[in-house]
VEXVO-105752 format. One record per residue (C-alpha): residue in one letter; x, y, z. Coordinates in steps of 0.5 Angstrom, whole numbers, padded with zeros to 4 digits, always signed. Each point is the difference from the previous one (the first is absolute). Layout:
<rs>
AXYZ/...
</rs>
This chain:
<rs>
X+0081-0040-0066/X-0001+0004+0006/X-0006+0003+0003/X-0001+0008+0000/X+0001+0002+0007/X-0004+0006+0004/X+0002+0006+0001/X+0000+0002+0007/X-0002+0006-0001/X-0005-0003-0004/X-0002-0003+0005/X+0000+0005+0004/X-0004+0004-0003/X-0005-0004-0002/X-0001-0003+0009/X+0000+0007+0001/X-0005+0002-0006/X-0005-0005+0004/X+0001+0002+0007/X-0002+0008-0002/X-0005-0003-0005/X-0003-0004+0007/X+0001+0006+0004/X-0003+0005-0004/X-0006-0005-0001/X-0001+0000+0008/X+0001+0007+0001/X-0006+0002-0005/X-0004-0006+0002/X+0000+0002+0008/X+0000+0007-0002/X-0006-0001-0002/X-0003-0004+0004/X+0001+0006+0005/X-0002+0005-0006/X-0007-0003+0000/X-0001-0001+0007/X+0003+0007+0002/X-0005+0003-0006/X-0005-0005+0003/X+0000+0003+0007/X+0000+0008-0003/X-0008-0003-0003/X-0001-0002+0006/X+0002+0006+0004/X-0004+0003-0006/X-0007-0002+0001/X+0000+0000+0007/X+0002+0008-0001/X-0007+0001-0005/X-0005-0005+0004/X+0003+0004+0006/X-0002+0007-0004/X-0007-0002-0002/X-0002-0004+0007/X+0002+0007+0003/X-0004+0004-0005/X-0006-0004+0001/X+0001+0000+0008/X+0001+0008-0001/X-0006+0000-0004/X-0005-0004+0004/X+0003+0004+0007/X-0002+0006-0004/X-0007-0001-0002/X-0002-0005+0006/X+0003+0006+0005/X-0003+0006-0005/X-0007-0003+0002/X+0002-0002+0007/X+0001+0007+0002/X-0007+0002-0004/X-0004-0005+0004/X+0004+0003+0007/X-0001+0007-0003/X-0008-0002-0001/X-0001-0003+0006/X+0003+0006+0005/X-0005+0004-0002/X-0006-0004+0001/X-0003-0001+0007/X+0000-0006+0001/X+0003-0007-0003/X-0003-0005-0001/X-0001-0007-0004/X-0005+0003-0006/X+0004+0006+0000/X+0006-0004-0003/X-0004-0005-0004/X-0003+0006-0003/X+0007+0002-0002/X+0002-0007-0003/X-0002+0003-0007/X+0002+0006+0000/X+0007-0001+0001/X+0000-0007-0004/X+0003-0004+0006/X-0001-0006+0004/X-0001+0001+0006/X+0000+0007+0006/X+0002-0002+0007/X+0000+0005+0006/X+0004-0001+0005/X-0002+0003+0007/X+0006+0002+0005/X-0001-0006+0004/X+0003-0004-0006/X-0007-0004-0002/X-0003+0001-0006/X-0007+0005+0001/X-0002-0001-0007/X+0000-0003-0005/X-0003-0001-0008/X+0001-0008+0002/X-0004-0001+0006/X+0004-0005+0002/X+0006+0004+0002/X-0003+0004+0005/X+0001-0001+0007/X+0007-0004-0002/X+0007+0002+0003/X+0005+0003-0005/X+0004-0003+0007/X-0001-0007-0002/X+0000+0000-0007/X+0008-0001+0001/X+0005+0004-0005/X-0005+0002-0006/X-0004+0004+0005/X+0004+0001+0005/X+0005+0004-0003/X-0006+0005-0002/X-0001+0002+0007/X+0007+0004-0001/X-0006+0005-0003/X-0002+0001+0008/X+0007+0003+0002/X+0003+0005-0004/X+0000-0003-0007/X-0006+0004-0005/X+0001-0006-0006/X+0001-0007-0001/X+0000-0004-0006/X+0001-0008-0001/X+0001-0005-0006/X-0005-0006-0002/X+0000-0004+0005/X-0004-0004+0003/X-0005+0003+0006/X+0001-0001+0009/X-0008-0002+0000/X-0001-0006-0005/X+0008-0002-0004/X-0004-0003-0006/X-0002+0008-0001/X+0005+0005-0004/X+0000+0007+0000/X+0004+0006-0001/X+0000+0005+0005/X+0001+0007+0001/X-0001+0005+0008/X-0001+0007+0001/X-0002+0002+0007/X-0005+0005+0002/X+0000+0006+0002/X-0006-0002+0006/X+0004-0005+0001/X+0002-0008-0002/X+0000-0001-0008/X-0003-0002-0006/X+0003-0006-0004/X-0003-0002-0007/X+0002-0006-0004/X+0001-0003-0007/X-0002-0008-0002/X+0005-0002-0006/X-0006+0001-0004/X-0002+0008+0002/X+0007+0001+0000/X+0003-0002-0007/X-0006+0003-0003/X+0001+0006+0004/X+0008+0001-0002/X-0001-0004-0007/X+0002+0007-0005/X+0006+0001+0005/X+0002-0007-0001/X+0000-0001-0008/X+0004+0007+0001/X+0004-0002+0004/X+0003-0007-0004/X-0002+0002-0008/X+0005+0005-0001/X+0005-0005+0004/X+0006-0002-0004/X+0005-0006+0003/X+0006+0001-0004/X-0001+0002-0007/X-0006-0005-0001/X-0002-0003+0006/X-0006+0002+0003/X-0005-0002+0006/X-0007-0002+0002/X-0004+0001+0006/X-0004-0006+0002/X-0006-0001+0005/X+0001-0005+0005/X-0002-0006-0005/X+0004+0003-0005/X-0004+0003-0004/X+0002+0005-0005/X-0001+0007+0003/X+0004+0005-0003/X+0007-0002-0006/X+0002+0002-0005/X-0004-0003-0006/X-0007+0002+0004/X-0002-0007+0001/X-0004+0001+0006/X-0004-0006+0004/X+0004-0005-0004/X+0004-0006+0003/X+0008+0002+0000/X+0002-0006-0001/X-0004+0000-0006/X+0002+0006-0003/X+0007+0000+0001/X+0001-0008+0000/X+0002-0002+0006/X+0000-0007+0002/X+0004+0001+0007/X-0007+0000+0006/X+0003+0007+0002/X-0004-0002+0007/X+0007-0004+0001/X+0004+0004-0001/X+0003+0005+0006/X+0000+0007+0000/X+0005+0004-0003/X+0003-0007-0003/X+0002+0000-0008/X-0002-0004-0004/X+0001-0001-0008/X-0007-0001-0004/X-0001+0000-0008/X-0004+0007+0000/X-0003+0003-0005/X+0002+0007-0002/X-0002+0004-0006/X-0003-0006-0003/X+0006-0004+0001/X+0001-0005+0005/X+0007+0002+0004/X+0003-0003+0005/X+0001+0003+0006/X+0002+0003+0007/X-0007+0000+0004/X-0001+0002+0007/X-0007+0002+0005/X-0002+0002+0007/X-0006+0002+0002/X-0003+0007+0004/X-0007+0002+0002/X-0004-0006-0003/X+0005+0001-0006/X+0005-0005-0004/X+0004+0003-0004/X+0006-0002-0005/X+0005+0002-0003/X+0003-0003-0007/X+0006+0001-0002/X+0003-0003-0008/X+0006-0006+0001/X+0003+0004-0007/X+0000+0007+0003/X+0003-0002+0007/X+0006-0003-0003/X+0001+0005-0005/X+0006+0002+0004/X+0002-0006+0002/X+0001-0002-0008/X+0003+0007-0001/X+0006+0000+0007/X+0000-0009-0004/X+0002+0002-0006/X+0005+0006+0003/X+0003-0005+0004/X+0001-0005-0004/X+0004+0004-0004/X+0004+0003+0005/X+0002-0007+0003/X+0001-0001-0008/X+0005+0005+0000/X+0003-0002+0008/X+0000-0008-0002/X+0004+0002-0006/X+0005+0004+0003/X+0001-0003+0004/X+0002-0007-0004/X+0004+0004-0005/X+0005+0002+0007/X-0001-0006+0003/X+0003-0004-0006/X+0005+0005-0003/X+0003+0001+0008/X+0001-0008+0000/X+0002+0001-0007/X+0006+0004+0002/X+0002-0003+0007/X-0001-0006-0001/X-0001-0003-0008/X+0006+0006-0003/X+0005-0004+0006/X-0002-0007-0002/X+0002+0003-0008/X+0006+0002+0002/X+0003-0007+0005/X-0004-0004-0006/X+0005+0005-0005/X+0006-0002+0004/X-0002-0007+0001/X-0001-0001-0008/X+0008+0003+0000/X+0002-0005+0005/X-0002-0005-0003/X+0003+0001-0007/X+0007-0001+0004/X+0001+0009+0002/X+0001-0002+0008/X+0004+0006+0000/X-0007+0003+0000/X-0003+0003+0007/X-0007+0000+0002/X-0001+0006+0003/X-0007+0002+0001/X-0001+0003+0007/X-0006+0004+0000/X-0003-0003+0006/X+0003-0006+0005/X-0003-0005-0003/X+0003+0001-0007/X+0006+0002+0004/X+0000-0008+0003/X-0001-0002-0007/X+0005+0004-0003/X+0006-0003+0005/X-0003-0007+0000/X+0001+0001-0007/X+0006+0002+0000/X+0003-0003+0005/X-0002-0007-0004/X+0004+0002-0006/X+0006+0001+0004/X-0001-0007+0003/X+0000-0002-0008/X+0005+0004-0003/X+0005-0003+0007/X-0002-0007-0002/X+0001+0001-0008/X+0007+0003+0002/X+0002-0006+0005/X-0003-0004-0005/X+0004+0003-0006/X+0007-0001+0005/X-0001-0007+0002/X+0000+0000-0008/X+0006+0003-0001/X+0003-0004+0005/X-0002-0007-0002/X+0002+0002-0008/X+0007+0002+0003/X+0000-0006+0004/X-0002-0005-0006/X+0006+0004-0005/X+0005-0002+0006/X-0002-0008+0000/X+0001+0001-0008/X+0006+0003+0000/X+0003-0004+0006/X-0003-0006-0004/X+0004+0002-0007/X+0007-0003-0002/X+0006+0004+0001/X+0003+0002-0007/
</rs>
């Protein structure tokens, strides 16, 4: 009984099948680790663009209304005969601020609403209070960020500088706390009509991360409550993504999230994992069914290319083989379609040749011994 041998074409589409089949497997497995990573940095790139726009908006909107009061208080003082500390702790209420400084042209602070300003050297304060000195020259307005003050580093304020018409300028400033009381209608509109994505959001936060404007209202509440971060956001750097379980419309999400700080303010940005990867699964699935059809193709030509150069001329020697083999040594291999089937086909024959020279030789030593042994027969047979 013998065994049913394999075809080689069998076998060959069946390595072939397999080696597409792993091609095609790694392809869509490094696609799409690229995908997610390409998609990845497109929210990234996202969220710093929104905590961008919000944390220019607040900065915009502070500057406008610390400068408004600024110019107010300059305008006020201009017109008064003379400047003094009581004149501008008398203003304090009335401007709703924290603090009015007159600054003589000599750069020291004349007077003061805190009394233990006056008489301090904008010059030695270093880069916080000397850049306001540029109102001496030909510079009208000045304003700067929250940050911390020349005189006493432990004290933060925002500022702002007009000069005056007699001479010197004024300079009014904020605490963390007069300032976000006074900028806090600009900032929930600011964020609340704010859209990352299609349900992303944002959240403006103090700087103990206690909620001051959202989406939902949930104003003085702990962010980490309300959105159910476990992450201690006070270790994560700025404008660093990071994924968190957050609760979006009821439902805890994962998500993109991302903040930075401005003015005393921290702001984060929330960004839906499902939402940012909505393109990647839609560009996915569309590859997968190119490389489909690409793997596919190119199987079906790999294997009927073989099939034709190289599995149709095997047919044709083995066709000619069979013929031989069954006593037609009259039968000529001639495939030559390429230089190997060629040599195939010359060894072939040439081997044939050798054969039907050795039959022939072997049939006339035959004849030869036949006629020879009649020869002795005859020789040995009486006479008659």
């Amino acid at each position: 009984m013998s065994n049913k041998m394999k075809k080689i074409s069998a076998s060959f589409q069946q390595w072939l099948l397999l080696i597409v089949g792993i091609a095609f497997i790694v392809t869509l497995v490094f696609l799409g680790q690229y995908q997610t990573k390409l998609f990845t940095d497109s929210a990234n790139n996202l969220l710093k663009i929104y905590i961008k726009d919000v944390c220019y908006d607040i900065y915009s909107v502070s500057n406008k209304n610390l400068l408004t009061l600024t110019k107010a208080v300059a305008t006020e003082v201009n017109n008064a005969d003379l400047i003094t500390s009581e004149q501008l702790t008398s203003m304090l209420e009335k401007y709703d601020v924290t603090e009015i400084n007159y600054i003589a042209t000599n750069s020291f602070i004349q007077a003061s609403s805190n009394a233990d300003f006056v008489g301090f050297d904008m010059n030695k304060g270093g880069v916080q209070s000397s850049e306001f000195l540029a109102l001496l020259g030909a510079i009208t307005e000045y304003i700067q960020p929250f940050q911390p003050i020349g005189y006493d580093p432990q004290i933060y304020r925002k500022y702002a500088g007009v000069s005056l018409a007699k001479g010197g300028f004024i300079q009014v400033g904020y605490n963390e706390e007069d300032y976000h009381r006074a900028i806090k209608t600009a900032v929930n509109e600011v964020v609340k009509n704010r859209h990352v994505g299609e349900s992303g959001f944002l959240i403006v936060t103090d700087s103990e991360w206690r909620i001051v404007s959202d989406r939902y209202n949930n104003k003085n509440q702990p962010v980490t409550i309300v959105t159910a971060m476990t992450k201690d956001l006070n270790t994560i750097g700025k404008d660093e993504m990071f994924e968190e379980g957050i609760y979006i419309d009821g439902a805890l999400q994962r998500c993109f999230c991302m903040h930075n700080e401005i003015e005393g303010y921290k702001v984060i940005a929330v960004y839906p994992y499902s939402e940012a990867m909505v393109s990647r699964n839609v560009s996915l699935k569309v590859m997968t069914a190119m490389q489909i059809l690409i793997f596919g193709l190119l199987f079906v030509m790999i294997f009927l290319l073989v099939r034709q150069l190289v599995v149709k001329n095997i047919h044709q020697v083995n066709r000619a083989l069979s013929a031989i083999t069954e006593g037609k040594l009259e039968t000529v291999v001639d495939v030559r379609s390429h230089e190997e089937f060629d040599a195939l086909s010359n060894d072939i024959n040439a081997t044939v040749d050798t054969l039907k020279r050795y039959i022939k030789e072997a049939e006339e030593r035959i004849d030869a011994e036949l006629a020879f042994a009649k020869a002795i027969q005859h020789a040995a047979l009486p006479s008659v």
